[in-house]
C-alpha positions in Angstrom: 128.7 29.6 96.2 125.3 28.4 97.0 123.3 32.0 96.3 125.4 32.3 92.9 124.2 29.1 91.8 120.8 29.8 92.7 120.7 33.4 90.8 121.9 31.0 87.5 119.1 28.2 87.9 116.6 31.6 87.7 118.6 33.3 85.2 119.4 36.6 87.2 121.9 38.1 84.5 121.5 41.6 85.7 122.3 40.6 89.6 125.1 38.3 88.5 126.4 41.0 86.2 126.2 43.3 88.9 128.3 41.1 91.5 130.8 40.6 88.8 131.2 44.0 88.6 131.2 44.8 91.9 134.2 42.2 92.7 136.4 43.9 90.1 136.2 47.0 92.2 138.0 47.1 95.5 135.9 50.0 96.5 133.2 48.3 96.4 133.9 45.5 98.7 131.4 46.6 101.3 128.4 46.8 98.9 129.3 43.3 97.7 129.6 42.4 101.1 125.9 43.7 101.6 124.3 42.5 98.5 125.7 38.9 99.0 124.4 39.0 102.0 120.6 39.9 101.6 120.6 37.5 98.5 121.4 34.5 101.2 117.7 34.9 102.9 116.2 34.1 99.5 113.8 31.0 98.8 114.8 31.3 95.2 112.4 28.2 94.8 109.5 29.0 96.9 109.7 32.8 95.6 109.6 31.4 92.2 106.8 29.2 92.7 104.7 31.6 94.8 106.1 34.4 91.1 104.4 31.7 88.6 101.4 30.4 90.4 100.5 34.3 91.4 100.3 35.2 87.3 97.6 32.8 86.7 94.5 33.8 85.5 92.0 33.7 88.3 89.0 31.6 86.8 85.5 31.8 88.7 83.0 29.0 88.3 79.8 31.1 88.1 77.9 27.7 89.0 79.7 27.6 92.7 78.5 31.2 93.6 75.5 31.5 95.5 74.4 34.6 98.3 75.6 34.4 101.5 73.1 35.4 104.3 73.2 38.6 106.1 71.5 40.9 108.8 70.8 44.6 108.7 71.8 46.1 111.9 69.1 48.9 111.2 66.2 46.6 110.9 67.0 44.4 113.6 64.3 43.3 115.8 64.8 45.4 118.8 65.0 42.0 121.2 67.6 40.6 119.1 69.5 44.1 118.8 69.5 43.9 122.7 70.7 40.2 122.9 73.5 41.0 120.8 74.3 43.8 122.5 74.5 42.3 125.7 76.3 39.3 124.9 78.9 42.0 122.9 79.1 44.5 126.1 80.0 40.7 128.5 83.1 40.2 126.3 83.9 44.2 126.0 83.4 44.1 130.2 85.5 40.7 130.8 88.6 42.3 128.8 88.8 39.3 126.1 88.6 41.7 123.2 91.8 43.0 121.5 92.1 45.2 118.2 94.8 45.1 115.5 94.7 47.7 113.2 96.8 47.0 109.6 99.2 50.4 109.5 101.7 48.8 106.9 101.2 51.6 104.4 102.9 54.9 103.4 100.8 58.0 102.8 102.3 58.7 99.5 98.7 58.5 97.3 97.7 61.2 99.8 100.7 63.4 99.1 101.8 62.9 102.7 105.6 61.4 103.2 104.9 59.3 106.0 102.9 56.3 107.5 99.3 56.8 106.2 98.4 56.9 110.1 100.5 59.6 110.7 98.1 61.5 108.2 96.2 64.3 110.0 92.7 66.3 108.9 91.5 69.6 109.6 88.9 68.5 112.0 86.9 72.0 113.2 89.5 74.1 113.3 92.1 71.7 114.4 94.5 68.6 113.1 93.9 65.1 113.8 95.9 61.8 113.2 94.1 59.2 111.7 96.1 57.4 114.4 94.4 59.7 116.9 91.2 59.2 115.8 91.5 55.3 116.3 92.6 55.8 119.0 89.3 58.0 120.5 87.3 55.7 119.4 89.0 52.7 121.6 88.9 55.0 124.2 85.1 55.5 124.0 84.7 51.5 124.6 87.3 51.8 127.4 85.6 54.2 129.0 82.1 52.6 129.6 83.6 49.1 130.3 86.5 50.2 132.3 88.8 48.0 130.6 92.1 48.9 128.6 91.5 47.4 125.0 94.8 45.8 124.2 95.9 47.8 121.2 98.2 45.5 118.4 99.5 48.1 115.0 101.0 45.9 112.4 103.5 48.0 110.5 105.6 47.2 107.9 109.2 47.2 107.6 109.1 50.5 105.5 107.3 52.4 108.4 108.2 50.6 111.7 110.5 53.1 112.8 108.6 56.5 111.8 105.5 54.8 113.3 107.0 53.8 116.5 108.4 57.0 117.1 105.3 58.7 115.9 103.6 57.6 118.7 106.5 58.0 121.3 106.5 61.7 120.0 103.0 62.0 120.8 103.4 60.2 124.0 100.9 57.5 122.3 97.7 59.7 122.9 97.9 59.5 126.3 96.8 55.8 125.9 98.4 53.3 127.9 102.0 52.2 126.5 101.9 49.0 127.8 98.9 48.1 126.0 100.3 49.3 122.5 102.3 46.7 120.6 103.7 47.2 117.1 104.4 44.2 115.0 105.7 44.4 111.4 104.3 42.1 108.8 106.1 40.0 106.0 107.6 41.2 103.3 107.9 39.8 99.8 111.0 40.6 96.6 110.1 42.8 94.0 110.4 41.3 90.5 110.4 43.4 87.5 108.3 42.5 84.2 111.8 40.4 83.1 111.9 38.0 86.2 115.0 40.1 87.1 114.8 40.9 91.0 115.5 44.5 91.8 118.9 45.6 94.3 118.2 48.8 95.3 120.5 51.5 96.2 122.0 50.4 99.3 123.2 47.2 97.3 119.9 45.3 99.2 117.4 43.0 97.8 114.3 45.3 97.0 111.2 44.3 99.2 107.9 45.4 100.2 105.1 44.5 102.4 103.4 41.4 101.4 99.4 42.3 101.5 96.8 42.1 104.3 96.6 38.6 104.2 100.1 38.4 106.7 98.9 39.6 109.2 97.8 36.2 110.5 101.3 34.7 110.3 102.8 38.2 111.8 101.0 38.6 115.3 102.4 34.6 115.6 105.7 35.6 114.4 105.9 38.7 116.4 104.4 36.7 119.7 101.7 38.6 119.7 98.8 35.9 119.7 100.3 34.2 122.7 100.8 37.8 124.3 96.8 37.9 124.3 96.4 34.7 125.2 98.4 35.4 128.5 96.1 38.1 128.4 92.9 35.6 128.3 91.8 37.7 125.3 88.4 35.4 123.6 88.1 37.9 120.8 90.1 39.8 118.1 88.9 42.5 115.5 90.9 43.0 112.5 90.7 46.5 110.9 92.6 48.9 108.1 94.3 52.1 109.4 92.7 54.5 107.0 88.8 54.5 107.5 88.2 56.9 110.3 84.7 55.8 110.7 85.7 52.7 111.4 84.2 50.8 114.7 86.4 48.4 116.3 84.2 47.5 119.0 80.8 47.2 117.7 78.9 45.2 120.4 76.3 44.3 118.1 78.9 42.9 115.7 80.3 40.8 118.8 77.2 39.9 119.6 76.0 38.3 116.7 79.2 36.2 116.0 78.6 34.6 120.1 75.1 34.0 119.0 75.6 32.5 115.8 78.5 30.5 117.2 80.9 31.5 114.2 84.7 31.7 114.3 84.5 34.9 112.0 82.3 37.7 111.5 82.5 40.6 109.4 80.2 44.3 108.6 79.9 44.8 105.3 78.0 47.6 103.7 76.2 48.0 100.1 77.9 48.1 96.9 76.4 51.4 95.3 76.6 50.4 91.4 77.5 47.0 89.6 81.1 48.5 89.1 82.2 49.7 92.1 85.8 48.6 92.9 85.1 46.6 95.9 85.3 43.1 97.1 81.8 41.5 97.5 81.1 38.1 99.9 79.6 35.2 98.4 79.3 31.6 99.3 81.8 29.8 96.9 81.9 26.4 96.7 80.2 26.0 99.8 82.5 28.1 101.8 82.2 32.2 102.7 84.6 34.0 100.1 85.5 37.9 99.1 85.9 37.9 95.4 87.5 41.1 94.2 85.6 43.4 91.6 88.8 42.4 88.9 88.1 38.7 89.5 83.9 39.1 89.3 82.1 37.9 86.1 80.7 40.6 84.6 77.3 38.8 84.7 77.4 38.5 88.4 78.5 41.6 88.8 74.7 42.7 87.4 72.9 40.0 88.2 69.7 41.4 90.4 67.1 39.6 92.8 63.7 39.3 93.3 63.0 42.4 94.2 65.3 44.1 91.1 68.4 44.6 93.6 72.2 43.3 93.5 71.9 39.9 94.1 75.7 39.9 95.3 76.0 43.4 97.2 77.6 43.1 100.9 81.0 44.7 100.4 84.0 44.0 102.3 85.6 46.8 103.7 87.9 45.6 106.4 85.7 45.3 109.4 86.3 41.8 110.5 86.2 39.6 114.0 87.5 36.4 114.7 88.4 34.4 117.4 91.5 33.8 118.7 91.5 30.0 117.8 90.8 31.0 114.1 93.9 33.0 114.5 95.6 30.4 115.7 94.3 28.3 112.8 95.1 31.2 110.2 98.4 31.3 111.3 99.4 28.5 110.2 97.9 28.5 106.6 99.2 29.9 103.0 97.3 32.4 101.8 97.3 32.2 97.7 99.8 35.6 96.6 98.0 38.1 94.1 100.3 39.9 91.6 99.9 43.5 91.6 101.7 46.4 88.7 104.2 48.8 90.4 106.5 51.6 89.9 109.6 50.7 91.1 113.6 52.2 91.0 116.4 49.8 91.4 120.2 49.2 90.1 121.0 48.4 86.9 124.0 46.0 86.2 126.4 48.8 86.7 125.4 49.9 89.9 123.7 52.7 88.6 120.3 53.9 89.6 117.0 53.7 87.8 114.1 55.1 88.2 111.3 54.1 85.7 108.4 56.7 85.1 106.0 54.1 84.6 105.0 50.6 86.4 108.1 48.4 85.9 107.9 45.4 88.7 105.5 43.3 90.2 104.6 43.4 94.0 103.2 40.1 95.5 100.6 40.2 97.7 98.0 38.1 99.9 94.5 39.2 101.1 93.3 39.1 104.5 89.5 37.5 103.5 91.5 34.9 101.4 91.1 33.4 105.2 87.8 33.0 104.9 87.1 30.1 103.0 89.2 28.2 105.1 86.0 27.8 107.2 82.4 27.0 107.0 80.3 29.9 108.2 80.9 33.6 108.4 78.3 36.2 109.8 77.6 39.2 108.3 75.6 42.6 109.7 75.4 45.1 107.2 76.8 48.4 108.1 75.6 51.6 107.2 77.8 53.4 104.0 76.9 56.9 105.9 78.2 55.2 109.4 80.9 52.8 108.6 82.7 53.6 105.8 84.4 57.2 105.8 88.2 56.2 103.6 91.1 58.3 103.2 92.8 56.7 99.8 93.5 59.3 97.4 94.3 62.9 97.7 91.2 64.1 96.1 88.1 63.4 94.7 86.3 60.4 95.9 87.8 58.4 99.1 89.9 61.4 99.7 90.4 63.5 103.1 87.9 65.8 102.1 85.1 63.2 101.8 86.0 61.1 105.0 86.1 65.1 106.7 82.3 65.4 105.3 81.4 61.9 106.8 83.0 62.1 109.9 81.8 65.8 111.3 78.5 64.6 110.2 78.4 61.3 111.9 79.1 63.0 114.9 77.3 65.9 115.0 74.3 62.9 115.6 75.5 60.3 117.9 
């Protein structure tokens, strides 16, 4: 058999020891049956290759990293603040904007058991859903232009399900159904610290979601960029699910990427202190890249300016707009995989289930701004921290509901 072969050439004892077993018990024909099967969908070679290229050491040439230029949307002249606007409210008005927001993820760091959009605050006196709160603020746009943004939640195949009937539940906020579609990204094996892939308990090859940087390949997959194509959609913003100040149709933002006749455009805001665990833009090698704080030289990381600032301080924080030909474009590329340290149970040789109290397997994953070198010029407006950037990633402390609470009541107790 084909699939056995394969798990030899990779040296898979414990899966091959746990078919043999399997086939000595008629009992458990069925979970043979199933395992066998989800093995056959395997790229043993591709996986592999994508495994051993994702371990190597990420080297940065300091030399090939220079500033990338940027405007402050606070300190924009007011006749350019106006032209942007204006060219941002044509597109909003015409109905060739669409927004994607990237829902893949459980809300287990926030104690929650459940999509992380199905997370709600205590907002005045009363629960919210980050999902909800999205959703308002599309609404606000729709309302002034008169249009219906077309709404596109990329889920993963962990959450489809709960999500989709999270919002059916909720009759989906009262927004328009026919202008929600769910797609679910790719998914990638899970391979422990041995090279051993994990099985987990229903006798299927362990998966998760493959990073941020699928989503390109999943609204082709999942027919979604020719859905807005029928729909004549120009323009596409490209969002995460858990910042709740996040504004996914900022005209000014739109705007400026007509103006500047760029393909891609992102808000960025400042990076507070030289460590801060963010991504920061840069021109690499003459093209627009996000290098993540683990991959920074340390030098960089300090360096200051002229005027004693960060030299390299516009942070990413997934607020990005692209057209629908760099989509298209995007679609069709491979994204380099990043390795990242996970706790993960599975079943031993014996059928028997482990669960491993510390990190034990190795999740592969792409980034969404890995797209951005694949082009020339990106445009960036700088965001305000106090504005832009209100997260819900841990349970407490810093980036937690209790800080994004603080943020958002007091965001909109002024505007």
């Amino acid at each position: 058999m084909e699939t056995l072969e394969k798990l030899k050439k990779y040296n898979q004892t414990r899966t091959l020891k746990l078919i043999e077993n399997l086939s000595k018990d008629k009992a458990k024909s069925a979970a043979l049956t199933e395992l066998l099967k989800s093995l056959e969908t395997v790229d043993f070679d591709e996986l592999f290759k994508i495994y051993n290229e994702s371990k190597q050491e990420v080297i940065i040439d300091e030399t090939k990293i220079k500033q990338l230029p940027y405007l402050v949307k606070k300190e924009l002249n007011p006749c350019l603040a106006k032209l942007f606007y204006d060219l941002g409210t044509e597109v909003l008005n015409s109905g060739q904007y669409a927004v994607v927001t990237m829902a893949g993820g459980q809300g287990t760091r926030l104690g929650h058991d459940g999509p992380k959009g199905t997370y709600s605050l205590d907002i005045d006196g009363s629960r919210k859903f980050i999902f909800e709160i999205l959703k308002e603020n599309l609404e606000e746009t729709n309302q002034k232009t008169g249009k219906i943004i077309p709404w596109y939640i990329m889920t993963s195949p962990e959450n489809d399900a709960p999500t989709k009937n999270f919002f059916k539940n909720h009759d989906y906020f009262n927004y328009s159904k026919e202008d929600i579609t769910f797609f679910k990204q790719n998914h990638m094996p899970l391979i422990d610290v041995y090279d051993q892939l994990l099985i987990d308990k229903n006798y299927h090859l362990k998966e998760a979601s493959d990073g941020t940087g699928s989503v390109y390949r999943s609204l082709k997959n999942d027919g979604c960029l020719e859905d807005m194509k029928k729909r004549g959609i120009k323009w596409v913003f490209i969002g995460g699910v858990d910042n709740i100040l996040l504004k996914q149709a900022d005209r000014i933002l739109l705007g400026m990427a007509i103006f500047k006749n760029v393909e891609i455009a992102s808000k960025t805001i400042v990076k507070s202190y030289p460590e801060e665990k963010v991504g920061l833009f840069c021109q690499y090698d003459n093209h627009p890249r996000v290098i993540e704080y683990s991959e920074m030289p340390i030098e960089i990381s300090y360096e200051e300016d002229e005027n004693h600032e960060l030299k390299y301080k516009e942070a990413h924080i997934m607020c990005n707009l692209y057209t629908i030909d760099a989509l298209e474009y995007l679609a069709e590329k491979t994204l380099p995989y990043h390795i990242a340290f996970k706790k993960n149970s599975y079943l031993d040789e014996f059928g028997t289930e482990i669960v491993p109290k510390e990190p034990n397997s190795y999740k592969l994953e792409s980034f969404l701004f890995d797209g951005f070198p694949y082009f020339d010029n990106i445009a960036l407006l700088r965001g305000d921290r106090e504005e832009d950037f209100a997260p819900i990633k841990n349970k407490e402390g810093k980036d937690s509901s209790e800080t994004a609470k603080v943020l958002y009541k007091r965001y909109h107790a002024t505007h």
